[in-house]
C-alpha positions as a LaTeX table, in Angstrom:
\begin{tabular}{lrrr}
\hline
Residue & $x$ (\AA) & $y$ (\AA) & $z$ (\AA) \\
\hline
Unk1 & 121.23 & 123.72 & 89.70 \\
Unk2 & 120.65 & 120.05 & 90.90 \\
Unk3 & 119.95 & 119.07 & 94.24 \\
Unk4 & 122.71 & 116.97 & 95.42 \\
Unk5 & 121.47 & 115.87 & 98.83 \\
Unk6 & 117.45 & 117.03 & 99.07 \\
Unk7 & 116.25 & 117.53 & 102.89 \\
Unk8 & 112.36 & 115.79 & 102.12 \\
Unk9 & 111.96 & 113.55 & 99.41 \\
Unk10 & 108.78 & 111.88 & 98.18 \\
Unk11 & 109.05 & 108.77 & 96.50 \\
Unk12 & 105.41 & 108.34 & 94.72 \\
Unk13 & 105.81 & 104.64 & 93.21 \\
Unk14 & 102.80 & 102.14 & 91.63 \\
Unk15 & 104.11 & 98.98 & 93.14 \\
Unk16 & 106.17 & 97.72 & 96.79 \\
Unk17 & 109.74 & 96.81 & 94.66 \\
Unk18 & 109.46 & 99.78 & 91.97 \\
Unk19 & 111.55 & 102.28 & 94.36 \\
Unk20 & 113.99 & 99.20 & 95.39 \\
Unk21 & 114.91 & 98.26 & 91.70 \\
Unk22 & 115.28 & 102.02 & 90.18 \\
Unk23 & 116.50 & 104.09 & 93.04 \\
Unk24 & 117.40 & 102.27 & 96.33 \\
Unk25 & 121.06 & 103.09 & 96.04 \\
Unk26 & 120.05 & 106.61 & 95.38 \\
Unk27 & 117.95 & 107.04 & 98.73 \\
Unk28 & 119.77 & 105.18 & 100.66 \\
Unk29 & 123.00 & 107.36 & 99.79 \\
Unk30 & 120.44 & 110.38 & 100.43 \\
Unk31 & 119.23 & 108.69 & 104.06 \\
Unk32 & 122.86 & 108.40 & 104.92 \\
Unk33 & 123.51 & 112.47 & 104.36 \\
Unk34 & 120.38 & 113.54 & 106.17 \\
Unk35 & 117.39 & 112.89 & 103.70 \\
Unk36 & 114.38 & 112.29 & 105.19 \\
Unk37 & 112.28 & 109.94 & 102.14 \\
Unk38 & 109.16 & 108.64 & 102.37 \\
Unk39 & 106.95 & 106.07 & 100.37 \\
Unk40 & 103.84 & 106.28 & 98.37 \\
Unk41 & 102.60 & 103.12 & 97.44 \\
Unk42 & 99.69 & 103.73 & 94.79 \\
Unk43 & 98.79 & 99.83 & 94.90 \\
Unk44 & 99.91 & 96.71 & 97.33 \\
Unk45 & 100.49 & 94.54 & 94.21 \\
Unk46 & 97.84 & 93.02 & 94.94 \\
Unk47 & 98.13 & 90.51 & 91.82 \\
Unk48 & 101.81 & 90.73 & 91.71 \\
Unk49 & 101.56 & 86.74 & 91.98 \\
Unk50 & 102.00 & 83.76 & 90.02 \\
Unk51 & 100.69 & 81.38 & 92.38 \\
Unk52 & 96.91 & 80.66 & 91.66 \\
Unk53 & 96.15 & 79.46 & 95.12 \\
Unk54 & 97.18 & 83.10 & 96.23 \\
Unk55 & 94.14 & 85.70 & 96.66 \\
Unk56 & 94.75 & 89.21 & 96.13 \\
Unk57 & 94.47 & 90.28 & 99.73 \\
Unk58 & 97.03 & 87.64 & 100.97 \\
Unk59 & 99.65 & 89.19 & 98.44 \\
Unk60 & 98.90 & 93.00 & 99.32 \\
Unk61 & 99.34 & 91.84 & 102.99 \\
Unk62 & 102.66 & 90.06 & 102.06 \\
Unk63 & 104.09 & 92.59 & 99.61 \\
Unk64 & 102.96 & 95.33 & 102.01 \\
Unk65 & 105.23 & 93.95 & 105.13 \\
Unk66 & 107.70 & 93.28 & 102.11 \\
Unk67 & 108.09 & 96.79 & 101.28 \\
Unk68 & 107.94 & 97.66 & 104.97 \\
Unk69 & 110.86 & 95.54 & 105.39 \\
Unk70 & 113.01 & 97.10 & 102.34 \\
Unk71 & 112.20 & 100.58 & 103.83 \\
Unk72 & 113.61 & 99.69 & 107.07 \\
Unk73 & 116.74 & 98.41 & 105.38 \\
Unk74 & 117.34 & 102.07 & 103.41 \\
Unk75 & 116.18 & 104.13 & 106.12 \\
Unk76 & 113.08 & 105.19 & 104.71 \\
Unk77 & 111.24 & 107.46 & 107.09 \\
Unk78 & 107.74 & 105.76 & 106.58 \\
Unk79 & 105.38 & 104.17 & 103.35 \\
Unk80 & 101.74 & 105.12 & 102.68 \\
Unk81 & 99.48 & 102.98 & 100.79 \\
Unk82 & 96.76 & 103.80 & 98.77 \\
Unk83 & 95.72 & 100.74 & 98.34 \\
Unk84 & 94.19 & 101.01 & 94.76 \\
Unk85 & 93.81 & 97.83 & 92.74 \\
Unk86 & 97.01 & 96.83 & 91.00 \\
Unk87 & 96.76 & 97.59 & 86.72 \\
Unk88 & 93.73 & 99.31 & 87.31 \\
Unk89 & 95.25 & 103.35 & 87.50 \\
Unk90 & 94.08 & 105.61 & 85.55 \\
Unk91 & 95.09 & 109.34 & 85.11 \\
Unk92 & 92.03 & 111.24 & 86.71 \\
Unk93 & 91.29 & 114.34 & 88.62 \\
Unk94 & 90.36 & 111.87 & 91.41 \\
Unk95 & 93.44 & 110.31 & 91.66 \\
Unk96 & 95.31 & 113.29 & 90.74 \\
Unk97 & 93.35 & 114.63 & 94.07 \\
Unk98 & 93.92 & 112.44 & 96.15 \\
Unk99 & 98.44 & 112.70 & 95.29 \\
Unk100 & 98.15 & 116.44 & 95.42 \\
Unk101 & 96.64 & 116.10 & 99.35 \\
Unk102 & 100.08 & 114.06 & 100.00 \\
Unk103 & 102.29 & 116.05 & 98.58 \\
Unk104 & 100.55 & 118.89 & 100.43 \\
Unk105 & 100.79 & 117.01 & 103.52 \\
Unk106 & 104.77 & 115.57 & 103.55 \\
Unk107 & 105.96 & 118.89 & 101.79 \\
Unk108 & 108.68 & 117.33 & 99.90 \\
Unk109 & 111.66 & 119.13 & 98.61 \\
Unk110 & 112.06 & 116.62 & 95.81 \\
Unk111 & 109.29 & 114.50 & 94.57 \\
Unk112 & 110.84 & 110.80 & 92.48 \\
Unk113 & 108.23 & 109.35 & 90.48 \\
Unk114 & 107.99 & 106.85 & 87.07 \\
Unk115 & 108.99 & 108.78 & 83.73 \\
Unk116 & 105.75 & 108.23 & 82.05 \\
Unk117 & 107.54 & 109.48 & 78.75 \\
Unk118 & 109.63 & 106.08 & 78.93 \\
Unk119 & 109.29 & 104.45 & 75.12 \\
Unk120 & 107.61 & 100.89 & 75.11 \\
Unk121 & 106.61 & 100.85 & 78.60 \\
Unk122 & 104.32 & 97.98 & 79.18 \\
Unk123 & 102.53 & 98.49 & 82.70 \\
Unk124 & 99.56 & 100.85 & 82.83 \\
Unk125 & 100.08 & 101.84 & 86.54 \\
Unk126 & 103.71 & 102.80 & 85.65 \\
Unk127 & 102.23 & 105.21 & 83.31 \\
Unk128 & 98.96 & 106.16 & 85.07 \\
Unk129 & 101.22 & 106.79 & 88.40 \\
Unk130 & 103.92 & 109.07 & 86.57 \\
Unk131 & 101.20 & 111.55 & 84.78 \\
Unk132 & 99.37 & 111.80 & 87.68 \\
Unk133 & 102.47 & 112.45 & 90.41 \\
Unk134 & 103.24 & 115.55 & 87.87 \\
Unk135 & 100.03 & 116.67 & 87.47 \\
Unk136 & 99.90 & 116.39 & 91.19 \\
Unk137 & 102.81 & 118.13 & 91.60 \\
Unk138 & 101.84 & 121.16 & 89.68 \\
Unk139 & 98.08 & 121.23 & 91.34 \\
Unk140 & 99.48 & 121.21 & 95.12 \\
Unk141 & 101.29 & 124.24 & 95.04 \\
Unk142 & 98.49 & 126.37 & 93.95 \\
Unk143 & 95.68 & 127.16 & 96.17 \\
Unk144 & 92.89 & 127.93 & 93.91 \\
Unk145 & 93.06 & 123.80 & 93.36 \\
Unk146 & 91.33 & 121.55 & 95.76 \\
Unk147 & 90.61 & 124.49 & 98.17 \\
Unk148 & 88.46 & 121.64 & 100.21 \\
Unk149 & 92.05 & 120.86 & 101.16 \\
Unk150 & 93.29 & 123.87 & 102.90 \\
Unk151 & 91.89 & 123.61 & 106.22 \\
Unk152 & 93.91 & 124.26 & 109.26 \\
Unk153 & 97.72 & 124.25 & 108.89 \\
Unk154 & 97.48 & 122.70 & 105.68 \\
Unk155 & 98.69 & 124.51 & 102.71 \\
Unk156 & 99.44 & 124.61 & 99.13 \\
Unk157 & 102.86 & 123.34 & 98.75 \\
Unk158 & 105.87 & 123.75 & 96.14 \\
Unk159 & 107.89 & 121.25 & 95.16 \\
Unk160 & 111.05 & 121.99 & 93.43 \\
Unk161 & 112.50 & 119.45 & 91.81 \\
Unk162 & 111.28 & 116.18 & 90.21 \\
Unk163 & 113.13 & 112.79 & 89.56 \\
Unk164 & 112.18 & 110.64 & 86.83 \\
Unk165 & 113.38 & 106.88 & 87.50 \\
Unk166 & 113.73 & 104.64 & 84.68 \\
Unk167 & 113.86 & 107.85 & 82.03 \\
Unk168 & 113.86 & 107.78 & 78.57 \\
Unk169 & 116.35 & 110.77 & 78.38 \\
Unk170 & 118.43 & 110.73 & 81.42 \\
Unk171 & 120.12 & 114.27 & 82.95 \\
Unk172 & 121.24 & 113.34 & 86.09 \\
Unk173 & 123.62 & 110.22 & 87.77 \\
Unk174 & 123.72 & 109.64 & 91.11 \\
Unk175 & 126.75 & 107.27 & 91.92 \\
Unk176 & 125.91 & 104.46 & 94.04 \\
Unk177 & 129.12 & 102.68 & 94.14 \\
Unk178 & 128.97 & 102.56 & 97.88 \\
Unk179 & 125.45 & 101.71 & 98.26 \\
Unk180 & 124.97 & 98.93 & 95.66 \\
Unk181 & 124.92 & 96.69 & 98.65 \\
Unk182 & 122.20 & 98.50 & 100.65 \\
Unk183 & 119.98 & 98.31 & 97.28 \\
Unk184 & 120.71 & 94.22 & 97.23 \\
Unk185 & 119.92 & 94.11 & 100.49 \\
Unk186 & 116.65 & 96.03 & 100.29 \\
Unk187 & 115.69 & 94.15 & 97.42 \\
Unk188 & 116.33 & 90.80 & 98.84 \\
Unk189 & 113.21 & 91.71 & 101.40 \\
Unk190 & 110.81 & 91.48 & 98.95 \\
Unk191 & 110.49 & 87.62 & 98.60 \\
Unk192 & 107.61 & 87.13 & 96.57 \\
Unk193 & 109.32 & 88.74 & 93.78 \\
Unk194 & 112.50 & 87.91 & 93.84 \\
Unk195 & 113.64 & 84.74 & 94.08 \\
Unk196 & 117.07 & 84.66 & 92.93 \\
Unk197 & 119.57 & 87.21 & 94.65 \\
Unk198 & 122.83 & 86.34 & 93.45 \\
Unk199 & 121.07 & 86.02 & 89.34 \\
Unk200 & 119.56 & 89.72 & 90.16 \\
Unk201 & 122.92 & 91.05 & 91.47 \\
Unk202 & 124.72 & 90.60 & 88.62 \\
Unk203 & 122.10 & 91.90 & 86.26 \\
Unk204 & 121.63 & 95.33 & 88.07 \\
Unk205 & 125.39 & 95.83 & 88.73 \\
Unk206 & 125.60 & 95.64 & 84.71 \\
Unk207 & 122.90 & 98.52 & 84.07 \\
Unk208 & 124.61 & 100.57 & 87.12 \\
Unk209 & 127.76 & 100.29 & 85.06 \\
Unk210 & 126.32 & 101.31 & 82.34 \\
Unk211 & 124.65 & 103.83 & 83.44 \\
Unk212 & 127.44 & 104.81 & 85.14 \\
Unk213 & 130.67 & 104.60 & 83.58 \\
Unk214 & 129.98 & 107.14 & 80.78 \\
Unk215 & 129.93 & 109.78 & 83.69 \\
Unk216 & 132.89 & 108.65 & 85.25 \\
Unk217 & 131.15 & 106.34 & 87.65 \\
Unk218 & 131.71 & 102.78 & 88.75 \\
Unk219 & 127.88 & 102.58 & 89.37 \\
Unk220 & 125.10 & 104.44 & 88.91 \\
Unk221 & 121.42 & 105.30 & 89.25 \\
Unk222 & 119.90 & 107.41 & 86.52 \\
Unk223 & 116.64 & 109.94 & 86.30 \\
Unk224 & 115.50 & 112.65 & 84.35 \\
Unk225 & 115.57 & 115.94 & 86.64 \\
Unk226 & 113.06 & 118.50 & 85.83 \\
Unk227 & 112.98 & 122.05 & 87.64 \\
Unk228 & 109.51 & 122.69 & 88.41 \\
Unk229 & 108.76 & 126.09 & 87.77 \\
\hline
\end{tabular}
């Protein structure tokens, strides 16, 4: 049976603005009935830019206070950066490592993450960062992985649910009609990106429509939910 309102969810993401675009309505409507969500940011963006007089540390600083800023606006209990170089993930045991530590750190109920099975999907890190968060996922609750880990109170750690933003095969709605707003709002803090608010509201309020009015919805978020067994 689906979660409808998960106690600790952990929002593994490759970019600051991936979470805000797919599934800010969704957490914040989760924040507001007791979730506690947190962030992991697998890059800064650090060449999220199209300004050539920008370095790449000047945008990771900027798009790091950005996504600060729309975490504050949904209530988002706190955001961890990795820090890797944006487009340059890769699916390896390192990386898959390194995921499996936080997930065996926060202890999330629910764990939201890219759906790396999306057709046509362009960006490498989207990819890279989905496969990995599963993998990770299925590594951290067994304790015969990364034993190096278990030190202390730390322990393996079962999730049991995944969410798959952007999904190619969507099971699962969450209706956002009252939080559309919060998800503008949170957007709107990450300036470098987006420039025009009023252009952008318009165009997500269609795909929440459509997303949502086959299930009876006025506007929706949509993922793929997988039970992990």
């Amino acid at each position: 049976m689906a979660t409808d309102i998960p106690t600790r969810v952990l929002a593994i993401m490759a970019h600051p603005d991936d979470c805000e675009f797919t599934s800010a309505g969704t957490f914040a409507k989760w924040v507001a009935e007791g979730s506690v969500v947190e962030y992991v940011l697998c890059t800064s963006g650090n060449k999220g830019t199209w300004d050539p007089n920008v370095t790449p540390e000047k945008i990771a600083a900027i798009r790091e206070q950005e996504q600060l800023a729309a975490a504050k606006e949904l209530g988002v209990a706190q955001c961890i950066f990795l820090r890797h170089n944006d487009g340059e993930l890769e699916t390896t045991l390192k990386f898959r490592e390194e995921l499996a530590l936080v997930i065996r750190q926060r202890k999330p109920q629910v764990v939201v993450t890219h759906d790396p099975w999306r057709h046509y999907m362009i960006h490498p890190d989207h990819r890279a960062v989905g496969f990995t968060a599963i993998d990770a996922v299925a590594a951290a609750r067994d304790h015969l992985y990364y034993p190096h880990q278990l030190r202390g109170e730390l322990t393996p750690h079962r999730v049991e649910e995944l969410y798959l933003f952007g999904p190619q095969e969507p099971n699962f709605w969450v209706d956002i009609s009252n939080t559309f707003e919060k998800k503008l709002a949170a957007l709107s803090k990450h300036k470098s990106q987006v420039s025009a608010i009023d252009d952008l509201r318009e165009r997500l309020r269609d795909l929440s429509a459509r997303w949502g009015k086959p299930q009876g919805l006025d506007l929706a978020e949509a993922f793929r939910r997988v039970e992990v067994l």
